[in-house]
FIBA-233265 format. One record per residue (C-alpha): x, y, z; residue in three letters. Coordinates in pm, whole numbers, plus 50000, padded with zeros to 5 digits. Example, Ala and Ser with C-alpha at 12.3 -4.5 7.8 and 13.67 -1.06 7.14 Angstrom:
BEGIN
512304955050780ALA 513674989450714SER 
***
This chain:
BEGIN
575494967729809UNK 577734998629852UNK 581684996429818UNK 584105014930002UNK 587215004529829UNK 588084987129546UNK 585574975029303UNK 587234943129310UNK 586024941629736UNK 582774941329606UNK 582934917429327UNK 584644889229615UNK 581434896029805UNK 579134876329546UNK 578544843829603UNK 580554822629400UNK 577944806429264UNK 577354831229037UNK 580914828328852UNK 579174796328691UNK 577214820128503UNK 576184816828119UNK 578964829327908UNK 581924813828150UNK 584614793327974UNK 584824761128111UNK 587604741828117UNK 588714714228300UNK 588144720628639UNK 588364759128612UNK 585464782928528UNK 586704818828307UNK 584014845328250UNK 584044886728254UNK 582074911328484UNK 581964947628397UNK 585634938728202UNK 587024919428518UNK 588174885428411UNK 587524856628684UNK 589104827228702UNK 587194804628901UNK 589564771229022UNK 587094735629101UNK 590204714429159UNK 594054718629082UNK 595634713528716UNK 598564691728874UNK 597464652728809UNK 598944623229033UNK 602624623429025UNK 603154661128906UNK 603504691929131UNK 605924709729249UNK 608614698529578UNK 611114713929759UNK 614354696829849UNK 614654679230158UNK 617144700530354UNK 617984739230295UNK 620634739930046UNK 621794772130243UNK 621394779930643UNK 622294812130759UNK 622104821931138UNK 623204805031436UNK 623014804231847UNK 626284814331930UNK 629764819731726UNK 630964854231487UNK 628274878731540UNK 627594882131160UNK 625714849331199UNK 623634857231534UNK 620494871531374UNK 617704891731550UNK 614764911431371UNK 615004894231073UNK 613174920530792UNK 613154898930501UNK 615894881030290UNK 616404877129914UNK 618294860029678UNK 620494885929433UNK 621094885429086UNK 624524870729142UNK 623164845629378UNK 624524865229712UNK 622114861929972UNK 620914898530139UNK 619794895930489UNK 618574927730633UNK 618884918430992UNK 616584945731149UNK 618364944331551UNK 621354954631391UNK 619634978531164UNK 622224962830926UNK 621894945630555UNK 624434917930567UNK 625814901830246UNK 626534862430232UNK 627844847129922UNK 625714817229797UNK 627144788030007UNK 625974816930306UNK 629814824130420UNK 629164864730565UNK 630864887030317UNK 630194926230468UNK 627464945230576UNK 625824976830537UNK 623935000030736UNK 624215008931102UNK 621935022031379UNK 621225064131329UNK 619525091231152UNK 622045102530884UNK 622215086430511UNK 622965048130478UNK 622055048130842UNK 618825028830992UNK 616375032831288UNK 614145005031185UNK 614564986030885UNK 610674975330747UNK 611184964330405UNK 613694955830122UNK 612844955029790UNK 614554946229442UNK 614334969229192UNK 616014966028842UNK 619434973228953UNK 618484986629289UNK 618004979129597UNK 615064998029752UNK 614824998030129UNK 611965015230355UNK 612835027330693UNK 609445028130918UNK 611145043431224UNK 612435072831018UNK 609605070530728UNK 612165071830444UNK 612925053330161UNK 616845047530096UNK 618355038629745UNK 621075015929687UNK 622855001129436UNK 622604961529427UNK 626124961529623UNK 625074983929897UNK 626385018029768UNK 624005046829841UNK 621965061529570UNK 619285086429770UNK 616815092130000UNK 613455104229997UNK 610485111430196UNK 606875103530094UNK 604445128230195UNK 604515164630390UNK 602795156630678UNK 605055142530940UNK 602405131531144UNK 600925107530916UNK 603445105730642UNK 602555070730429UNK 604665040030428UNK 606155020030140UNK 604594984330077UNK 606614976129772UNK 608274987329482UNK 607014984529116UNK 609584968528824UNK 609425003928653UNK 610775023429000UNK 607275037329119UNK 606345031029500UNK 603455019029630UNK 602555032429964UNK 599595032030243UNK 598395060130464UNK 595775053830744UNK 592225060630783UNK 591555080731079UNK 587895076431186UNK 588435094031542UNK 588935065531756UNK 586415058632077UNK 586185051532380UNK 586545015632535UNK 587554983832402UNK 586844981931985UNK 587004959031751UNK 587924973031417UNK 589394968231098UNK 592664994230948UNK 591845010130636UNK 594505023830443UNK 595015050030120UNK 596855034429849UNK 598525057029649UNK 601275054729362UNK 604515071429365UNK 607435080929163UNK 611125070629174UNK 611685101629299UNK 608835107429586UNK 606125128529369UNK 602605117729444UNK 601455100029058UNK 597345084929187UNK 595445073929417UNK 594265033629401UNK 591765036229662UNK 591035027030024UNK 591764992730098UNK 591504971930447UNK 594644960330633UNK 594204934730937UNK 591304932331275UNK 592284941231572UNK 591464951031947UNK 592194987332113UNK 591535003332366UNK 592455042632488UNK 592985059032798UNK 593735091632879UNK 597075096233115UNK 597125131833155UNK 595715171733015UNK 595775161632674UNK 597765130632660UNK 596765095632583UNK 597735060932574UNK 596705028532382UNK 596644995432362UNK 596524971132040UNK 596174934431998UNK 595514912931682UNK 591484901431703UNK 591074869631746UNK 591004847831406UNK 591054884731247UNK 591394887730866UNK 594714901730774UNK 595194909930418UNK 598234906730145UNK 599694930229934UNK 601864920129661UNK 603434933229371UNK 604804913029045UNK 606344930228754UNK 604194967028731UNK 601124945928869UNK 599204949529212UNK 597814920629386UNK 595724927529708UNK 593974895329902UNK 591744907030219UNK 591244872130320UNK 587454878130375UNK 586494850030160UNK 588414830829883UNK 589614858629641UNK 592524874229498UNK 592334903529317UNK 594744916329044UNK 595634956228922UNK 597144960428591UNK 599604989928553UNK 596995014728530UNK 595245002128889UNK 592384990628714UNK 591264958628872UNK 591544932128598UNK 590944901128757UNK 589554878729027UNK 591474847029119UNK 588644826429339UNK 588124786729498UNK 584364783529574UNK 585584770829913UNK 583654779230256UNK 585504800130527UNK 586374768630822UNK 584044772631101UNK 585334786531449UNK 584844759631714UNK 584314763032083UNK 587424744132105UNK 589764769731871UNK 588484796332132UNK 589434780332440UNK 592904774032294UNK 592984810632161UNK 592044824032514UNK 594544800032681UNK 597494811332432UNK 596234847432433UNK 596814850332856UNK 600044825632849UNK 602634841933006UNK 600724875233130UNK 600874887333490UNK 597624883033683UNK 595794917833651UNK 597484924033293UNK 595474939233045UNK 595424907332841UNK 593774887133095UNK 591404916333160UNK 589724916332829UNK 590364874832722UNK 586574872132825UNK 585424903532647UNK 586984896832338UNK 584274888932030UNK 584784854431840UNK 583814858131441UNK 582124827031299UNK 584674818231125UNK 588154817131024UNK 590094842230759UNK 589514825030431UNK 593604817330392UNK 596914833430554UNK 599494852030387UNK 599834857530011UNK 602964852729812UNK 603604857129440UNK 606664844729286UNK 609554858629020UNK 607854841628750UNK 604094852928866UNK 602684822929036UNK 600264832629306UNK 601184811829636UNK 598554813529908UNK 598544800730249UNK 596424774830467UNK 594924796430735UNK 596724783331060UNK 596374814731315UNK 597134844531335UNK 600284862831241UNK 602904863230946UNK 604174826531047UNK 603214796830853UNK 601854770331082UNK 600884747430869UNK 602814742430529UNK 600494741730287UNK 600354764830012UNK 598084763129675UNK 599574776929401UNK 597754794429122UNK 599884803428766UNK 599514838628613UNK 596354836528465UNK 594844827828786UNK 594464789228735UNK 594974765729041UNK 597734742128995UNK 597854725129319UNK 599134725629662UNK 603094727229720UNK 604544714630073UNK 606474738530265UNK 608554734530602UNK 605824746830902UNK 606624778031127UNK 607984793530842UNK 607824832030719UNK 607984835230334UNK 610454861730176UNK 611694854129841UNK 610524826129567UNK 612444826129239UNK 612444803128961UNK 614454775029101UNK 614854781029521UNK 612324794529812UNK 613864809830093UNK 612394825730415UNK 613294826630798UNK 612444797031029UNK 613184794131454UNK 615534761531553UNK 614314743831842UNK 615984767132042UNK 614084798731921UNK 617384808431700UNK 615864829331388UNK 617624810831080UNK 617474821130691UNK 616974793530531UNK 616954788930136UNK 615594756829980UNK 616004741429594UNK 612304747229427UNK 611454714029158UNK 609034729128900UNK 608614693228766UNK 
***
């Protein structure tokens, strides 16, 4: 078996019957043993007994966005939100290209940012991060990263990379101030319609921009293209998510790296070297696709789409894998828990509401109950908060108490 990536890839491509393997340490209902210096934590069944677990409070303690009203409160491209460290709520509201500051009972307080090129300014807000007493905040449309104090004040700016025509982008921010960022894989492209799967260079920066190493190539999400030419060197192309394609995670906690392809039921954890260090695995099966999930994928795939459209032109060319992405998206919490995802379809968007939750050394605790149609974008010690759509479609921030009982 050959590897292209990370060692770890390879590792989540044994079958997991193997982790039962002499020299394991067995407790109850998890299996521990060491490949090659990679610990793997192997979960049966969760550590939370009858009556224990974890629960979130019936209603959001905090609700930010609404339909009509002030427009500090009429959201639209909704980036991410977090919780400060003196419990104001950030909201980088990405059709505004603004990050808007609510106090903690979510009364609008001032924002920050505005549409444009120069510093402070944003053409399209990707990411925010916290960073000891930063605020780190990547800009896809202009591929730079902007400093700020937790407040909003503006530290710097920086580019990553020289080549403007692939310059990398930020996925996250370490504790210590280095950057992690992805570049793509070119592999030439084709002709026609192609499945194919993004592969992406992850490298390690500094606070200040400087190249520090290399982790590896990694794979991002499936999808569908297809090129055309529409002129003497000019071209044009068209992307779709596959069809029940396997999208991966990247998270970082503290100075470590967690990556989660969703090929089968691994996570796998970098120290602060990037040395892969261990394997958080269930010994569950991948659900099968069923002639019924592909009719309703084709029907929901077309909805909406003029006759001749290019979605309704492929729909019966499109491939169908066996089956489905071994989980959706990948959280981890402030203090380290690893919260995964119920595979419910594709995209960021929870459809289903139930997460397992593994603690720091990898064991699974059990499964925590979380409002559907949710996206995920900040879990602390005692709250959860993420962005939901109201009945009618209005994006909403929406913060919730977390019971650790």
């Amino acid at each position: 078996m050959t590897c292209r990536f990370a060692l770890g890839a390879c590792l989540a491509m044994l079958p997991a019957s193997l982790s039962s393997c002499a020299g394991g340490r067995n407790d109850v209902g998890v299996v521990v043993h060491d490949s090659g210096g990679i610990e793997i934590v192997e979960s049966l069944e969760g550590a939370w007994g009858a009556g224990e677990g974890w629960s979130l409070s019936e209603e959001p303690v905090v609700s930010i966005g609404r339909a009509d009203g002030p427009q500090e409160y009429l959201l639209h491209r909704v980036q991410t939100a977090l919780l400060l460290p003196d419990r104001r709520i950030l909201v980088a509201n990405g059709g505004t290209s603004e990050l808007r500051y609510f106090d903690s009972s979510g009364t609008y307080l001032y924002s920050v940012g505005r549409d444009g090129f120069g510093p402070g300014e944003f053409n399209r807000i990707e990411s925010v991060w916290l960073a000891r007493d930063s605020l780190v905040v990547f800009d896809f449309g202009l591929s730079r990263v902007s400093v700020f104090s937790i407040s909003g004040e503006l530290g710097r700016t920086l580019t990553l990379g020289r080549d403007p025509l692939s310059r990398p982008f930020a996925l996250w921010v370490f504790a210590d101030g280095r950057i992690l960022a992805a570049q793509l894989v070119f592999d030439g492209g084709g002709a026609g319609l192609r499945r194919e799967r993004t592969q992406l260079v992850y490298r390690r920066y500094s606070p200040n921009g400087a190249v520090l190493d290399s982790l590896g190539v990694f794979l991002l999400g499936e999808s569908y293209s297809e090129s055309s030419s529409i002129g003497p060197g000019m071209g044009a192309s068209m992307v779709t998510d596959a069809p029940f394609g396997r999208r991966a995670s990247t998270n970082v906690s503290g100075n470590r790296l967690y990556y989660a392809s969703s090929e089968t039921y691994d996570i796998q954890v970098f120290d602060s070297a990037g040395r892969l260090e261990r394997i958080i695995r269930r010994p569950v099966p991948n659900r099968p696709v069923t002639s019924r999930d592909i009719e309703a994928f084709k029907a929901e795939f077309v909805e909406g789409s003029a006759p001749g459209s290019w979605d309704r032109r492929i729909v019966d060319d499109l491939e169908f894998p066996e089956t489905m992405p071994a989980y959706g998206t990948v959280a981890v919490d402030a203090l380290g828990n690893v919260w995964v995802a119920e595979y419910g379809g594709s995209g960021r968007v929870d459809r289903t509401g139930r997460w397992t939750v593994f603690n720091p050394d990898g064991r699974m605790l059990g499964v925590v109950e979380v409002p559907r149609g949710g996206r995920l974008t900040d879990i602390g010690a005692d709250y959860l908060m993420g962005v939901w759509l109201t009945d009618l479609d209005v994006p909403q921030v929406r913060m919730y108490r977390l019971f650790r009982h």
